[in-house]
C-alpha positions in Angstrom: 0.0 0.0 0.0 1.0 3.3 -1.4 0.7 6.1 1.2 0.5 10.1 1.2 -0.6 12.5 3.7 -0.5 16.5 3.3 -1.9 19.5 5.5 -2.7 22.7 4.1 -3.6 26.1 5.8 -6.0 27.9 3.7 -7.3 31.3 4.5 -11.1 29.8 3.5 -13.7 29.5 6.0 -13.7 25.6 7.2 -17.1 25.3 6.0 -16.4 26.6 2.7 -13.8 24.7 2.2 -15.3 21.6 3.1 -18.1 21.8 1.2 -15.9 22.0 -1.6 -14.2 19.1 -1.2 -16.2 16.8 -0.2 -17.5 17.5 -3.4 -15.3 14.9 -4.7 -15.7 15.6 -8.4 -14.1 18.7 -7.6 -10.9 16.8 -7.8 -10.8 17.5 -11.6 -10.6 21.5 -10.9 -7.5 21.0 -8.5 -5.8 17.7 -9.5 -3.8 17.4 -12.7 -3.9 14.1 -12.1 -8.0 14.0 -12.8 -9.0 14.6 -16.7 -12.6 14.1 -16.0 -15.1 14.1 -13.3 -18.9 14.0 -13.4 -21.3 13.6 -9.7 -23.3 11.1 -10.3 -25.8 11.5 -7.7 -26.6 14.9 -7.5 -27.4 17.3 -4.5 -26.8 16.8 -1.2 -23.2 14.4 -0.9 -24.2 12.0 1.8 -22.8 8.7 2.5 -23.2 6.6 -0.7 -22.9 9.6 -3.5 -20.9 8.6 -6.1 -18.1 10.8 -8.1 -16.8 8.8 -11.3 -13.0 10.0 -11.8 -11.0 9.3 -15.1 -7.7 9.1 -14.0 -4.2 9.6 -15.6 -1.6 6.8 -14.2 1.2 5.2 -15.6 0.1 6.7 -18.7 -3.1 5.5 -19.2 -6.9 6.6 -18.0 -8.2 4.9 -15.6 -12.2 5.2 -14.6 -12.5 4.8 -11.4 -16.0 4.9 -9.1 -15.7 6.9 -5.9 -18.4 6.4 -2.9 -18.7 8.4 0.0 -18.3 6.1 2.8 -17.7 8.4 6.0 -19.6 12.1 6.1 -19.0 13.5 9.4 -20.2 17.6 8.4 -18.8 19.8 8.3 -15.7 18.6 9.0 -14.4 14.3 7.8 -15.4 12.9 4.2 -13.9 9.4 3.2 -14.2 8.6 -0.7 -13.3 5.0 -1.7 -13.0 3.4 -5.3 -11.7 0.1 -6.7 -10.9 -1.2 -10.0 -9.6 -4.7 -11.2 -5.6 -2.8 -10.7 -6.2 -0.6 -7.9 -7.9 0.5 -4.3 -7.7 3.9 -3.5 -9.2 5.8 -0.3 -8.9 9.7 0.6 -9.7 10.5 3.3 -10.4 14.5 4.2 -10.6 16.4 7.3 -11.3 20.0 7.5 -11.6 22.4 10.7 -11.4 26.0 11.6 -8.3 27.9 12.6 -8.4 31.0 13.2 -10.7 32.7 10.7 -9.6 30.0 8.0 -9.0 26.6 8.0 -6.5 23.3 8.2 -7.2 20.7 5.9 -5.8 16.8 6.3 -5.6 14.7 3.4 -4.9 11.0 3.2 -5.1 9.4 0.4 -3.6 5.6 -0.1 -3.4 3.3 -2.8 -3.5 0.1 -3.1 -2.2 -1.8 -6.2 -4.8 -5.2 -6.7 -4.0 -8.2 -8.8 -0.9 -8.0 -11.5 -0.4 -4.2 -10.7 0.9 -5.6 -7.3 4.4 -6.5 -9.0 4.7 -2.7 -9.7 4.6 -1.8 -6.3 7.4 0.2 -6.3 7.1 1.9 -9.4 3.6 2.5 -8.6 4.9 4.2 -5.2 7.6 6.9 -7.0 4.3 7.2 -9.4 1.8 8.2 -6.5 4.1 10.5 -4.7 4.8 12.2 -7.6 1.3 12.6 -8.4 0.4 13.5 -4.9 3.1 16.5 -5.3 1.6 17.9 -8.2 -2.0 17.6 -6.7 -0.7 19.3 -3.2 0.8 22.4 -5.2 -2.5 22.6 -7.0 -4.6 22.4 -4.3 -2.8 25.0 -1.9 -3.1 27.3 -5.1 -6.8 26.8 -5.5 -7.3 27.3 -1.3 -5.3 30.1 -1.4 -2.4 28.7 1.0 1.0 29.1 0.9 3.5 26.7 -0.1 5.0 24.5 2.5 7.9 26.3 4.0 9.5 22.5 3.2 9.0 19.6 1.3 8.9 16.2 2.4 
């Protein structure tokens, strides 16, 4: 299992920011990563809506069907998917500070089947890809770049 964890300070009200994310087709807007997104189930996101994600990997798209599994408003969404090469879980918490907000993401992977025998290159992929989504994301909250970088 592939693992990568960022936090990001975002001058965004919590609830703002939350409701934005857990939003999970909004991945396409901040992830180079995600070429397409569609929600499939409409207004409100509650446990069970579904996001379907095309996703660039290892150069090619992969669909993939995420489900809200955990909603804890306004504050912890967990998004699952699976496909016949991959699990993948993100898990998002969000919660004021100060007048903005600190976001925690989580996302892991987990290659399935004959991807397992890529597990390493599939790890250098998926921090690589998480990098690129972080800088994205921090732009689209407004935060500042990490002072470092893990």
């Amino acid at each position: 299992m592939v693992r990568y964890s960022i936090t990001v300070h975002s001058p965004r009200p919590a609830d703002d920011v939350f409701a934005y994310l857990s939003r999970f087709s909004s991945a396409a807007e901040w992830d180079p990563g995600v070429s397409s997104a569609v929600d499939v189930d409409g207004d409100p996101v509650r446990v069970g809506s579904r996001f379907d994600l095309h996703v660039q990997f290892l150069g090619r798209t992969l669909p993939l069907r995420y489900t809200v599994t955990e909603l804890e408003a306004p504050g912890t969404v967990t998004v699952e998917a699976a496909n016949r090469f991959v699990r993948s879980r993100d898990r998002i918490t969000v919660e004021p500070e100060g007048g903005g907000s600190v976001v925690r993401y989580d996302a892991m992977l987990e290659p399935l089947g004959v991807a397992t025998a890529a597990g390493p290159l599939l790890s250098l992929a998926f921090v690589r890809i998480g990098r690129r989504a972080e800088a994205s994301l921090r732009s689209v909250l407004g935060a500042e770049a990490p002072s470092t970088v893990p």
